[in-house]
C-alpha positions in Angstrom: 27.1 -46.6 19.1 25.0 -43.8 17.8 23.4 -43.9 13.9 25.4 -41.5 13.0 28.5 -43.1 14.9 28.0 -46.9 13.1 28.1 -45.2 9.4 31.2 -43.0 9.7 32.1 -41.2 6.8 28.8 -42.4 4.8 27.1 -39.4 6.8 29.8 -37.0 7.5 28.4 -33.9 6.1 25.3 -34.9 8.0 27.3 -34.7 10.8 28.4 -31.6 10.2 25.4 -30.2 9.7 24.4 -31.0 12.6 27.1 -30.2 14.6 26.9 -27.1 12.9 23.0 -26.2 13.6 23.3 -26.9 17.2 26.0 -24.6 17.7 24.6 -21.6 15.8 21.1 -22.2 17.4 22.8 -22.2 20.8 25.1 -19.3 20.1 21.9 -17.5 18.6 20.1 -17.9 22.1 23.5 -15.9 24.0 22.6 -13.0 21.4 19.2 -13.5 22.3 19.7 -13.9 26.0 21.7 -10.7 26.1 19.0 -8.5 24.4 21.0 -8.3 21.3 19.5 -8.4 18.1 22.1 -10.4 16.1 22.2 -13.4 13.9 25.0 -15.9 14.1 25.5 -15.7 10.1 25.7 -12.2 10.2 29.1 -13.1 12.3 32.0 -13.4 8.9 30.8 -10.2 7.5 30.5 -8.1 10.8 34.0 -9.6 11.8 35.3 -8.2 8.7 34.3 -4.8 8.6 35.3 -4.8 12.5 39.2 -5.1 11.2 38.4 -2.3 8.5 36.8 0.7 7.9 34.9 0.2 4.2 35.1 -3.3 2.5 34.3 -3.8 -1.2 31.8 -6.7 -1.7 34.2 -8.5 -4.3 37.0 -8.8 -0.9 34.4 -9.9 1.2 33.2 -12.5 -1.0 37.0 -13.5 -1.7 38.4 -13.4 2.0 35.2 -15.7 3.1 35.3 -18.3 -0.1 31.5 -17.4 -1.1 30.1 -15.7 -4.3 29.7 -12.3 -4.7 25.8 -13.1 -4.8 25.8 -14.9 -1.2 27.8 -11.6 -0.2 25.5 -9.1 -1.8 22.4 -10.7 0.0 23.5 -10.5 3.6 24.7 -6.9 2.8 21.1 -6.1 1.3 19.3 -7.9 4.7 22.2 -5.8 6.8 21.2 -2.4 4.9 17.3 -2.9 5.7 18.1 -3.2 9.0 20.3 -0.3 9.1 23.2 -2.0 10.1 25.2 -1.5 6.9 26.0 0.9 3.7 27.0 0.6 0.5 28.4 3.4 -1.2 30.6 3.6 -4.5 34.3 3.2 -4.2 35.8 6.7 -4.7 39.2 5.3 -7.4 36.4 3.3 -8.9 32.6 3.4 -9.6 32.0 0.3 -10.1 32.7 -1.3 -7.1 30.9 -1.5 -4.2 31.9 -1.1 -0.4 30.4 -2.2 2.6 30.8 -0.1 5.8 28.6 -0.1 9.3 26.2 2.6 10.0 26.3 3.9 13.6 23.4 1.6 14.2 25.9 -1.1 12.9 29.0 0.2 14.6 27.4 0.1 18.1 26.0 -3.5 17.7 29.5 -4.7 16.4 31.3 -3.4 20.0 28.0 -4.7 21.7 28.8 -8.4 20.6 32.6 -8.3 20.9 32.1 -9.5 24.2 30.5 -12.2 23.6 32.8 -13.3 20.6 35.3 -13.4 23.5 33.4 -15.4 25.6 32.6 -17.5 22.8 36.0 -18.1 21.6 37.4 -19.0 25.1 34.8 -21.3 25.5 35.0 -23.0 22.5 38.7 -23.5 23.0 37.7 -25.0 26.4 35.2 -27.5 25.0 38.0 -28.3 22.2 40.2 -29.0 24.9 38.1 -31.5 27.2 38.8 -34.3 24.6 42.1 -36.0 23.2 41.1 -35.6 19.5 39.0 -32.6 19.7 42.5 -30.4 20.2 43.4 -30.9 16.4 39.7 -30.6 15.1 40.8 -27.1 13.4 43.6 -29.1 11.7 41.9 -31.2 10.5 39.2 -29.7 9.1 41.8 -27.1 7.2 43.1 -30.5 5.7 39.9 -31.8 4.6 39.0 -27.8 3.2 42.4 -28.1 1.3 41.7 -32.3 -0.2 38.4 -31.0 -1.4 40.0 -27.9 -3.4 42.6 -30.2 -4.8 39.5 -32.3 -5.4 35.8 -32.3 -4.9 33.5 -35.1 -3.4 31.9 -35.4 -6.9 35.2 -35.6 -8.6 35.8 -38.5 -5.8 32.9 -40.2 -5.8 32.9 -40.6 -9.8 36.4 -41.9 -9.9 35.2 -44.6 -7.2 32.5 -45.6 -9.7 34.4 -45.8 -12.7 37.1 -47.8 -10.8 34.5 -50.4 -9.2 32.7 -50.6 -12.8 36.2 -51.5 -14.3 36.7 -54.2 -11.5 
């Protein structure tokens, strides 16, 4: 049994971080390996703008659960690279939307392929292993228990509750 393994959920969100780093890098390398300059965490916000024509920043931020900040700096590092454009909403000047340049537009259908790829292959590797089928579930229900309730939240009622004991 693995470090990781013999602690269980002592080091789960190192886990996860792990787990997570070693699929980006890898899925990072097929961008890189198909002469396509694209970056994994460029992925929610391209995806986005794929479905639609012009996004506002505020939907973006809302649809992928981040804050409007996070959201506004991946736009900036998509604009300089010419990717991306913001441009004034035209029922209201205060808000912001987020559409691809042509620049942007052809790099979008240039990855689809391998989000295909991607996708079947993950679902492949998902379903080599009897747990690994239900991984989305149950991450989903671990998402929803820490909106009802965050690990902080958690944690401090576990210390009150052993201090009382």
């Amino acid at each position: 049994m693995s470090f990781y393994e013999s602690l269980g959920f002592l080091v789960f969100g190192s886990r996860l971080r792990r787990l997570s780093e070693a699929f980006l890098a890898d899925v990072n390398k097929i961008y890189a390996a198909h002469n396509l300059q694209f970056d994994a965490a460029w992925f929610p916000v391209f995806y986005i703008l794929s479905r639609q024509e012009t996004v506002s920043i505020k939907d973006i931020a809302d649809e992928l659960g981040i804050s409007h900040s996070a959201v506004s700096q991946l736009i900036s590092s998509l604009q300089q690279k010419g990717l991306t454009k913001t441009t004034t909403d035209g029922d209201d000047a205060r808000k912001k939307v987020v559409a691809f340049t042509p620049k942007g537009k052809k790099l979008q259908k240039q990855v689809q392929p391998i989000w295909n790829a991607l996708k079947s292959a993950m679902e492949a590797l998902a379903g080599e292993g009897a747990h690994s089928k239900t991984i989305l579930t149950a991450i989903a229900e671990i998402e929803q228990g820490l909106q009802r309730e965050p690990v902080f939240d958690r944690v401090q009622h576990e210390l009150i509750s052993n201090k009382q004991s």
